[in-house]
C-alpha positions as CSV (number, residue, x, y, z in Angstrom):
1,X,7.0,-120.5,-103.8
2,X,8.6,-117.1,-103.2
3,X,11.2,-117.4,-100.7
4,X,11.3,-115.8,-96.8
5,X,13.2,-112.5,-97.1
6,X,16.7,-113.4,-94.6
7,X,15.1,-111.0,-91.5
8,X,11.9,-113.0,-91.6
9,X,13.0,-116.4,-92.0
10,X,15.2,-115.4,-89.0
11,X,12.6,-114.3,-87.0
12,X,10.6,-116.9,-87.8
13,X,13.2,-119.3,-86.2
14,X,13.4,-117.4,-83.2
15,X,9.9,-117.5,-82.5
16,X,10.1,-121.3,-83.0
17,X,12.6,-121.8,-80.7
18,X,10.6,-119.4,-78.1
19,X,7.2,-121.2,-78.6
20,X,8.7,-124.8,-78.2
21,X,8.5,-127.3,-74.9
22,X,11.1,-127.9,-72.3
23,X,11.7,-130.2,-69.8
24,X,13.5,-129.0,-66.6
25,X,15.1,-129.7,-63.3
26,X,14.6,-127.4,-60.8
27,X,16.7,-126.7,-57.5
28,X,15.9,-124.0,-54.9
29,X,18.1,-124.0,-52.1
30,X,17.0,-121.7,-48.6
31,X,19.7,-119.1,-48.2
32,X,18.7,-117.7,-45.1
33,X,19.4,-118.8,-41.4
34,X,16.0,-118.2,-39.7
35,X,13.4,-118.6,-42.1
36,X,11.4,-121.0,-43.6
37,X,9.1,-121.4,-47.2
38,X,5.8,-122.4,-47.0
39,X,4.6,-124.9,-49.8
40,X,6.7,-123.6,-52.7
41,X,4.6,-122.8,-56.1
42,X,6.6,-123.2,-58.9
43,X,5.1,-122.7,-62.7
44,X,5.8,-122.2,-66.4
45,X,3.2,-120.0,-68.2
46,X,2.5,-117.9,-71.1
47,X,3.3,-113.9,-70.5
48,X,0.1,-113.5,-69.0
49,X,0.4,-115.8,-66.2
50,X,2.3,-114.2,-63.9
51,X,2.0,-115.2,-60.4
52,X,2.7,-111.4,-59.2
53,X,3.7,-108.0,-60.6
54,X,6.2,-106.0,-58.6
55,X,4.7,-102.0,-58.2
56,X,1.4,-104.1,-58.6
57,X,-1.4,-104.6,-56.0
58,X,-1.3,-108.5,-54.6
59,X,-4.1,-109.9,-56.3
60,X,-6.4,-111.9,-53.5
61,X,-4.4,-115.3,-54.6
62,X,-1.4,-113.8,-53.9
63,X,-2.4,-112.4,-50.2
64,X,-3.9,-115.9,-49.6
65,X,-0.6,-117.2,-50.2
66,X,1.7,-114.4,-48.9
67,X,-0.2,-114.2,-45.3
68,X,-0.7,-117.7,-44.9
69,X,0.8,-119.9,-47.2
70,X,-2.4,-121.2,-48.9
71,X,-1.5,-121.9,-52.8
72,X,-4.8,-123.2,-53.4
73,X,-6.2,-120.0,-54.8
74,X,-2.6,-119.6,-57.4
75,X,-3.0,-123.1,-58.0
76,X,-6.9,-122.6,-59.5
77,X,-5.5,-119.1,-61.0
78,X,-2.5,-121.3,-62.9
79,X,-4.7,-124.4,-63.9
80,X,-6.9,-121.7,-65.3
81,X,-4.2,-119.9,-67.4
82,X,-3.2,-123.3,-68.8
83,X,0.1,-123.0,-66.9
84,X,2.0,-126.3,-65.8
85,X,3.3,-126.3,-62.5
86,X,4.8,-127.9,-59.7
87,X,3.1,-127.7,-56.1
88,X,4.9,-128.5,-52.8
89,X,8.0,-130.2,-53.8
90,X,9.7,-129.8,-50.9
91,X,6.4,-131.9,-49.0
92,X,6.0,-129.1,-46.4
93,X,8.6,-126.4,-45.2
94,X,12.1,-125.7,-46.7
95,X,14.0,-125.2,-43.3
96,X,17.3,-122.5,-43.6
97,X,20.0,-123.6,-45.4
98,X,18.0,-126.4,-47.4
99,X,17.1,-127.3,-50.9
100,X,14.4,-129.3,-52.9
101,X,14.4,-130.5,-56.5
102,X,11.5,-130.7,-58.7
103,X,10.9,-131.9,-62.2
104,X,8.7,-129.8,-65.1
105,X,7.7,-130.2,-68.5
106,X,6.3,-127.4,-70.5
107,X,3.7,-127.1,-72.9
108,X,4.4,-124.8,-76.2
109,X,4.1,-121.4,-75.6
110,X,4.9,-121.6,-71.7
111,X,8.1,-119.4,-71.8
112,X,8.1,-118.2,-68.5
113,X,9.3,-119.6,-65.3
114,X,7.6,-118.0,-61.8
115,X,8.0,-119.5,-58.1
116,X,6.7,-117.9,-55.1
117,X,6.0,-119.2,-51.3
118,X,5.4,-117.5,-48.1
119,X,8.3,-117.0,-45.6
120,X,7.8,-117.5,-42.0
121,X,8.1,-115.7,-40.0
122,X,6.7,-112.9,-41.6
123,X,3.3,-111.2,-41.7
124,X,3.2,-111.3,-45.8
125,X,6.3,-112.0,-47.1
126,X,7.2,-114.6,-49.5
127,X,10.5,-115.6,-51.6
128,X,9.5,-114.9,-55.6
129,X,10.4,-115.1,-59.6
130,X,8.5,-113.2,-61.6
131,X,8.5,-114.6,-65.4
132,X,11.7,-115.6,-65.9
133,X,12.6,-116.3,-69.9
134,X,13.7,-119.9,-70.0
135,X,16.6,-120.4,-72.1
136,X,16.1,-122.3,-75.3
137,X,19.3,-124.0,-74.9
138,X,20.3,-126.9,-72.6
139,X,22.3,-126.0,-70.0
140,X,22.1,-125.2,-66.0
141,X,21.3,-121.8,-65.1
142,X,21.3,-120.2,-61.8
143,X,19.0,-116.9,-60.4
144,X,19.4,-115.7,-57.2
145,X,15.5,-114.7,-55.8
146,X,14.7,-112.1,-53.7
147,X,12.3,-111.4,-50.9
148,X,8.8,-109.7,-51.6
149,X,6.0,-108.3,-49.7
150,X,2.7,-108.6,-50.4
151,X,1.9,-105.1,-49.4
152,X,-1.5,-106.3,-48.1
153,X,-0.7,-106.4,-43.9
154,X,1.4,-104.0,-41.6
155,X,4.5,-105.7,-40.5
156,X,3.8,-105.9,-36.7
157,X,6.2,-108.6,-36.3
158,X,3.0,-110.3,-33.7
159,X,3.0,-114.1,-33.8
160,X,-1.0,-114.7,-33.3
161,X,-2.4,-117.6,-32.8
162,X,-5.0,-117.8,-35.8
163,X,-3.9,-115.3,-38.1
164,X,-2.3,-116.0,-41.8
165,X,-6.0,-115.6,-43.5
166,X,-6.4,-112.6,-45.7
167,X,-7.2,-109.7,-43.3
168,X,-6.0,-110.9,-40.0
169,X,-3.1,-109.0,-38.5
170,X,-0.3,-111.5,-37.5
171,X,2.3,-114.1,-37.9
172,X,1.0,-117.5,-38.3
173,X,3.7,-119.1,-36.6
174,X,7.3,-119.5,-36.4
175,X,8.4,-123.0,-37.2
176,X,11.9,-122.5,-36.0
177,X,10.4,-121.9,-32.1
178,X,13.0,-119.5,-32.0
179,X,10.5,-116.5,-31.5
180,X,9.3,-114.3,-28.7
181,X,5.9,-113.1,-27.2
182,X,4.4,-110.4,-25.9
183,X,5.6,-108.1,-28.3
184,X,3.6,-104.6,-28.6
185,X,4.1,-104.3,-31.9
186,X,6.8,-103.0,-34.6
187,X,3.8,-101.1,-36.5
188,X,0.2,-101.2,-37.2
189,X,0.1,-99.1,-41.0
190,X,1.1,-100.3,-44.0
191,X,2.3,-97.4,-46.1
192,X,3.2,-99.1,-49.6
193,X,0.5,-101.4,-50.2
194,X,1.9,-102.4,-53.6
195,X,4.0,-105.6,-54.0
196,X,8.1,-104.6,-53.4
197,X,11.1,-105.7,-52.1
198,X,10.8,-106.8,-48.6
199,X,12.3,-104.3,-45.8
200,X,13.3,-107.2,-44.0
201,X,12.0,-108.2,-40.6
202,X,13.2,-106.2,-37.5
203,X,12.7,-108.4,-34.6
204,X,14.4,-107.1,-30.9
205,X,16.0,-108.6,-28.2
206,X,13.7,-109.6,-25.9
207,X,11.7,-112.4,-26.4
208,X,9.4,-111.7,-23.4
209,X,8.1,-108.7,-24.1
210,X,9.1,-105.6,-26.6
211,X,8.3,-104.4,-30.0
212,X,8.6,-107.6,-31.8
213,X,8.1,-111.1,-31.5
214,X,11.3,-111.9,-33.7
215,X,14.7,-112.5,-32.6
216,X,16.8,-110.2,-34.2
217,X,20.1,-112.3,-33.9
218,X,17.8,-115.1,-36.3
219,X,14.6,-113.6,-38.2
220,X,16.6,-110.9,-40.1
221,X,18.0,-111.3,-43.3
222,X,19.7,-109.5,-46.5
223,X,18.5,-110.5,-50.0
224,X,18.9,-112.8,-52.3
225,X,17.2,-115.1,-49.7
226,X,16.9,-118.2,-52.2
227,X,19.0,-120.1,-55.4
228,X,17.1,-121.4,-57.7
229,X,19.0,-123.7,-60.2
230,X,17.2,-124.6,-63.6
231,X,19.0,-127.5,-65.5
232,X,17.6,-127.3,-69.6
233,X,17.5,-130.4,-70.8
């Protein structure tokens, strides 16, 4: 048998090593002070099973989840893609300032690492990794994750009673009952209707009345807004 030139043996190997299972333990710790996830999403897929493209329009999963925190449709979307995955490891909310651990195992080919969850209160924002390359060798490795929105509702900073399905103006709640009421609202258009880095919430001062429902002494805050830490085993 003729033998692999040196460059294609080489790259042979790497793909190998890039196509091969991995089992992991997974951290993500709440950085902010006034927000909370929703049921956290975390999955390992091939390079078409992304979760969300930034500069992208939210696929209807994605609203579902970003504007009310339903993973159901992502969860179908992932099964679908033969991604594995872990749902709700946290068993409800991730309150400020905490952290959940999960476990994963990866089939071949399932490269990519990819998290998201909805952050209240917010109209459709949500904490996210987008198809993150995990390592080939064992180790722990930390990424800092930023805040996205969905670019699918105006940020009127409302809390309504009822909203947080796909097309209905509002905050679903505020879990923290550290919000206002009243509010008239921050805005009503939503000019960048793409997914992109959250502008952050803007919240006011009075709690009885004003633009916003959010208190802007708790509901702001500056990205990263999450650590996730992936121990390679």
């Amino acid at each position: 048998m003729k033998a692999l030139p040196l460059t294609l043996f080489a790259a042979c190997a790497v793909t190998s090593l890039a196509s091969q299972a991995a089992e992991l333990d997974i951290k993500l710790t709440n950085l902010t002070q006034g927000l909370h996830f929703t049921p956290i999403l975390i999955t390992a897929h091939n390079s078409d099973g992304k979760l969300f493209s930034v500069a992208m329009p939210a696929s209807t999963a994605l609203q579902t989840m970003a504007e009310g925190g339903n993973l159901e449709p992502l969860m179908t979307e992932a099964t679908a893609a033969n991604s594995d995955m872990v749902a709700n490891p946290a068993e409800g909310l991730l309150a400020p300032a905490s952290s959940t651990m999960a476990s994963l195992s990866t089939k071949d080919g399932n490269n990519y690492l990819s998290l998201t969850a909805m952050l209240l209160p917010t109209n459709d924002g949500f904490v996210g990794l987008d198809s993150w390359m995990i390592p080939t060798e064992a180790g722990t490795y930390t990424v800092y994750l930023n805040a996205y929105d969905a670019g699918t509702e105006a940020n009127d900073e409302l809390i309504v009673e009822g909203s947080g399905m796909p097309g209905t103006p509002g905050i679903p709640a505020a879990p923290g009952g550290n919000a206002g009421m009243n509010g008239s609202g921050v805005t009503s258009n939503e000019t960048n209707m793409m997914v992109h880095i959250h502008p952050g919430n803007l919240g006011d001062d009075d709690l009885e009345a004003g633009m916003s429902d959010l208190d802007n002494t708790v509901h702001r805050w500056l990205n990263p807004v999450a650590m996730l830490t992936v121990t390679v085993k």
